[in-house]
N, C-alpha and C positions, 0 to 999 in steps of 0.2 A: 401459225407461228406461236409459240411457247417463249414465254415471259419469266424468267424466276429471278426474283429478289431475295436480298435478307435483311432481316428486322436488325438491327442494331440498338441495343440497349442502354442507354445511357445507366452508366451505374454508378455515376455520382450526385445522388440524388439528395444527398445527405448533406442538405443546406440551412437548415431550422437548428441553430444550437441551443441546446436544452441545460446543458451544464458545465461548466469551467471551473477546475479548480486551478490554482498555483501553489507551488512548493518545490525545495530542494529535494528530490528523488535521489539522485547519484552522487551524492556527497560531495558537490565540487562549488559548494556554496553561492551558485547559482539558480534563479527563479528557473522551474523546469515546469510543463503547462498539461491537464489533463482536460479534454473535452469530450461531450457527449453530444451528437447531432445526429437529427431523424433524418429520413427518407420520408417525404410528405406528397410523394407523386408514387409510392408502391400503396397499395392499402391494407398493406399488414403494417405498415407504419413502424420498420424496423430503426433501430438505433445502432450508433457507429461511435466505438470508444477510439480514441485517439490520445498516442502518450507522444508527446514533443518534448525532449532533452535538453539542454542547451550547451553550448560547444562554446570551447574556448574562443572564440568571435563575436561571443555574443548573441548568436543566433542561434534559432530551435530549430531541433531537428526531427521527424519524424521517427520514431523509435517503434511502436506499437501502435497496429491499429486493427481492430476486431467486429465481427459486424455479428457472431456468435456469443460475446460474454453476457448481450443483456437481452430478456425476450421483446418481440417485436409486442406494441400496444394491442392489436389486432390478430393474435397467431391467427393462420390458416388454420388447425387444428379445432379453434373455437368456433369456425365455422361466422366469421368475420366481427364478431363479439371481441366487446375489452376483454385483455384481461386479468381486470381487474384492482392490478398493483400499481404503485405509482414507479414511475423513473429513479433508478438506482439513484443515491446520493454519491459521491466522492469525497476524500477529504484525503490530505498531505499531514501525517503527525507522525513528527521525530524521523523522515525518511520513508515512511510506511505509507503503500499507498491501502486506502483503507475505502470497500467498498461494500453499503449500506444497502439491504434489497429486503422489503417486503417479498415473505413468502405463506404460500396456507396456514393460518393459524400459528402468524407469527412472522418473525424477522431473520438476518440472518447477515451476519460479517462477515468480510473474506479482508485476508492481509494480506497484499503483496508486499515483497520487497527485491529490491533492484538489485542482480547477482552477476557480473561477468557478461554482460549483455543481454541479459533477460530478467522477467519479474515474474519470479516465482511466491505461488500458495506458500505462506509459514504457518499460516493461523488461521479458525473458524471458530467465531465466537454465534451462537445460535440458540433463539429464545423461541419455543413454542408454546401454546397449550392447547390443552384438552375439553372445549365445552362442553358438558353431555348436554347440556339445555338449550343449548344452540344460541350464551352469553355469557360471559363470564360473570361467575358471583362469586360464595364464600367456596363450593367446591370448585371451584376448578382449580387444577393442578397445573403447573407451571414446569415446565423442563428445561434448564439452562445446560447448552452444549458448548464445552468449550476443549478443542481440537489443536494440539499445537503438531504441526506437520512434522518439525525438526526432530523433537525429540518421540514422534510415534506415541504421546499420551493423551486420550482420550475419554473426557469424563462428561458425564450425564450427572445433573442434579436436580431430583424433584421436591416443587416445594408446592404447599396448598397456599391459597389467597389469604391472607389475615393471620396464617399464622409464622412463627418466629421461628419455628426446627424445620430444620430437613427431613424428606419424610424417606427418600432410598438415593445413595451415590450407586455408581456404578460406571466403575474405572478400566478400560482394558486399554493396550498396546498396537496400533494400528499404521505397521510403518508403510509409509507409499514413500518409494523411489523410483523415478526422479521426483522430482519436486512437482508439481503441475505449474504448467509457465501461462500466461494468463492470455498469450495469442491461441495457445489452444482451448481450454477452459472457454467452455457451453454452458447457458444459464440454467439448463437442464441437470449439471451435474451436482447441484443443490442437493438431488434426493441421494448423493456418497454421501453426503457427508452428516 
């Protein structure tokens, strides 16, 4: 006699909340709630963003939730090593949901905002630099990226450490339509932008 079963996986595992922000998202002058919670029983130690709304009742409502926009602490990839970066920050200013992520040799913003039922990329604000020493001292150069989706202008500015001039801008036109909506949006796609 032949036996077969199936594994069933629980896949809400994403019980350890890591981050909470509040703020008015949809302009209805209501507290609307954004959360961050691990998965603490997989051991890629993936995170899960969660956007909650609030409805005229009072009550929140599940609007957005993503298990792609932040990398897991452990990728597979790494071969079960951190890595590396800490847990995205959140924050609510002026309606904008505004999301904070260390990335190699630097950092890196992303701005949603809430449109018609989704929360589209308008903005990347992106700070690198360039060790050659492998620290930063008086060379190192510094690259501020700052990307506004709406109007397709995208500008690079490099500046050295200590000093007070710019040393090269470099401006071009970069329209992406649609918008990127942030249930699709992978923490991978950092290296678009």
């Amino acid at each position: 006699m032949m036996l077969f079963s199936q594994s069933i996986k629980n896949k809400n595992n994403y019980t350890y909340q890591v981050r909470e922000e509040s703020g008015d998202l949809n302009h209805d002058g209501k507290m609307d709630k954004v959360t961050v919670k691990m998965d603490t029983v997989t051991e890629t130690r993936p995170l899960r963003l969660q956007i909650f709304l609030s409805q005229p009742s009072g009550k929140l409502t599940l609007a957005v939730s993503s298990d792609k926009i932040i990398e897991p602490q452990y990728p597979a990839e790494n071969g079960g090593k951190f890595n590396g970066f800490q847990i995205p920050n959140f924050f609510i200013e002026k309606g904008i949901l505004k999301m904070w992520s260390e990335i190699k040799g630097g950092n890196i913003t992303y701005h949603f905002k809430y449109n018609k039922g989704s929360f589209e990329l308008i903005y990347i604000d992106k700070l690198t630099y360039d060790a050659t020493k492998g620290y930063i001292d008086e060379n190192t150069i510094f690259t501020e990226t700052k990307f506004d989706l709406i109007t397709g202008i995208r500008t690079e500015t490099d500046e050295r450490l200590g000093l007070d001039k710019v040393l090269k801008v470099r401006k071009k036109r970069v329209l992406i339509r649609p918008l990127p909506k942030i249930q699709d949006f992978k923490f991978s796609d950092k290296d678009l932008y």
